[in-house]
TORKEBA-810937 format. One record per residue (C-alpha): residue number from 1; residue in three letters; x, y, z. Coordinates in steps of 0.02 Angstrom, whole numbers, plus 50000, padded with zeros to 5 digits. Example, Ala and Ser with C-alpha at 12.3 -4.5 7.8 and 13.67 -1.06 7.14 Angstrom:
# TORKEBA-810937
  pos  code     xx     yy     zz
    1   ALA  50615  49775  50390
    2   SER  50684  49947  50357
# end
This chain:
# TORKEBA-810937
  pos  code     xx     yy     zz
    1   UNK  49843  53079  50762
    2   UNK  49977  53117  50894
    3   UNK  49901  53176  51054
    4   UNK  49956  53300  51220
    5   UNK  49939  53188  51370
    6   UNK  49982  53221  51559
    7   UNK  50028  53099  51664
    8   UNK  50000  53142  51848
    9   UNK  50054  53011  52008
   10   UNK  50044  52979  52160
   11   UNK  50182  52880  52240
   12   UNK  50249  52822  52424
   13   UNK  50397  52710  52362
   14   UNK  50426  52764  52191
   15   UNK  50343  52622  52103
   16   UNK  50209  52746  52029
   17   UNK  50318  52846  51970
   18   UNK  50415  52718  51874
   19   UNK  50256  52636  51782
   20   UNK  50199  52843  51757
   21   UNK  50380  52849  51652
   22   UNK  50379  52663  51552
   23   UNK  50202  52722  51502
   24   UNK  50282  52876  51456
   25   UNK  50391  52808  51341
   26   UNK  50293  52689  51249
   27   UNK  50172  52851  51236
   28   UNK  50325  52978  51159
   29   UNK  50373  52811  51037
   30   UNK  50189  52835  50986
   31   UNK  50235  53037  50941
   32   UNK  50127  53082  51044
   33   UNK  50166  53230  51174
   34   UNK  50185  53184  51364
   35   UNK  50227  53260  51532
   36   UNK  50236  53180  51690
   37   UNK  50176  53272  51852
   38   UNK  50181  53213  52027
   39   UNK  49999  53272  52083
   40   UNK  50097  53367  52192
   41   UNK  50149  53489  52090
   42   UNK  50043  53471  51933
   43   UNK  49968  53651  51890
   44   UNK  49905  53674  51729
   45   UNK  49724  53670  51668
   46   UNK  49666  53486  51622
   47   UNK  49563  53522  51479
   48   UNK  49755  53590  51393
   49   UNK  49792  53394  51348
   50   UNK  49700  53270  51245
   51   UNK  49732  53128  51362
   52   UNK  49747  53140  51546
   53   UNK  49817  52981  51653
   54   UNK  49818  52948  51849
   55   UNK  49917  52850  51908
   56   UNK  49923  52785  52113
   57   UNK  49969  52682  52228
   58   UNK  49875  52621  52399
   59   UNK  49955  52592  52538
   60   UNK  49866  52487  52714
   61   UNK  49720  52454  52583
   62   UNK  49696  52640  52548
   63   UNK  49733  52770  52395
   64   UNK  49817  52928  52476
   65   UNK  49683  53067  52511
   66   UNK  49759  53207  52394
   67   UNK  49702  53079  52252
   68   UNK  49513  53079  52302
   69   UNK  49528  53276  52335
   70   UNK  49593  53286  52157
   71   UNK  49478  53204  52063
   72   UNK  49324  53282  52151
   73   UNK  49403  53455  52126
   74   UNK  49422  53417  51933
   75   UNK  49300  53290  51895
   76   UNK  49212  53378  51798
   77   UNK  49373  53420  51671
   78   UNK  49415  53241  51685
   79   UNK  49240  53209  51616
   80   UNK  49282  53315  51469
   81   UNK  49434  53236  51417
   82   UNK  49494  53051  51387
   83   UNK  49537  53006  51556
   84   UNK  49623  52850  51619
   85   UNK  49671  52797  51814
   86   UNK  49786  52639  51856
   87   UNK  49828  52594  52034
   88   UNK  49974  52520  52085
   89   UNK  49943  52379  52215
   90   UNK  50005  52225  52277
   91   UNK  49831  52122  52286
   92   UNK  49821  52154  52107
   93   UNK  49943  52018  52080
   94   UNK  49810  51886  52123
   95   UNK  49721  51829  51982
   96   UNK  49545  51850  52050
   97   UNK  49571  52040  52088
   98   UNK  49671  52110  51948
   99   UNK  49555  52194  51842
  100   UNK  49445  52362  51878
  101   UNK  49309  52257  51911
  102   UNK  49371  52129  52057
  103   UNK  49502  52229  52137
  104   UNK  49421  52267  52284
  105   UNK  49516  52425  52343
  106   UNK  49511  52497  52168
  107   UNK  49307  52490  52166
  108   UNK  49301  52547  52335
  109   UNK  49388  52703  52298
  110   UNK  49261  52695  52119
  111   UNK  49113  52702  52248
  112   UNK  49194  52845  52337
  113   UNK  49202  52973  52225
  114   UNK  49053  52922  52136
  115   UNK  49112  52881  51944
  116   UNK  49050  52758  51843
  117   UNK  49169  52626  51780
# end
């Protein structure tokens, strides 16, 4: 079954934005539907789509603020949905801190807005 998704980022350097659009396209080879938003400018209700991705980066060991302030202002749409969050980081590349559980920025920021993972 094809699904709407919205992709939404949050980028410094552009390097977001770039993994938001590969995903993209291996999503729209799927037939699935996609849009890409920068969380800047993304309006529309979140419960629309099927599928709803984050994507961000951090930058001096920290996720920019608008991201938090998002997800608390929608979390409980995100909760209704299939929801997905990747973070774009350079510590990541280290073996012992590239998954959701050992990064250690991406669980801070988990702890932070209080969501399970």
């Amino acid at each position: 079954m094809n699904k709407k998704i919205e992709i939404v980022y949050s980028t410094v350097d552009g390097h977001t934005q770039k993994s938001c659009t590969a995903i993209a396209e291996h999503l729209l080879a799927k037939g699935n539907t996609v849009e890409i938003f920068s969380l800047d400018y993304f309006n529309q209700s979140i419960t629309d789509f099927d599928v709803f991705v984050i994507g961000a980066s951090i930058r001096y060991g920290y996720y920019r603020k608008k991201v938090k302030r998002f997800i608390e202002t929608h979390q409980k749409e995100l909760e209704q949905i299939q929801t997905a969050f990747f973070s774009v980081n350079i510590v990541a590349r280290k073996e012992n801190k590239n998954t959701a559980l050992t990064n250690p920025y991406f669980v801070k920021f988990l702890k932070s807005i209080k969501m399970a993972y």
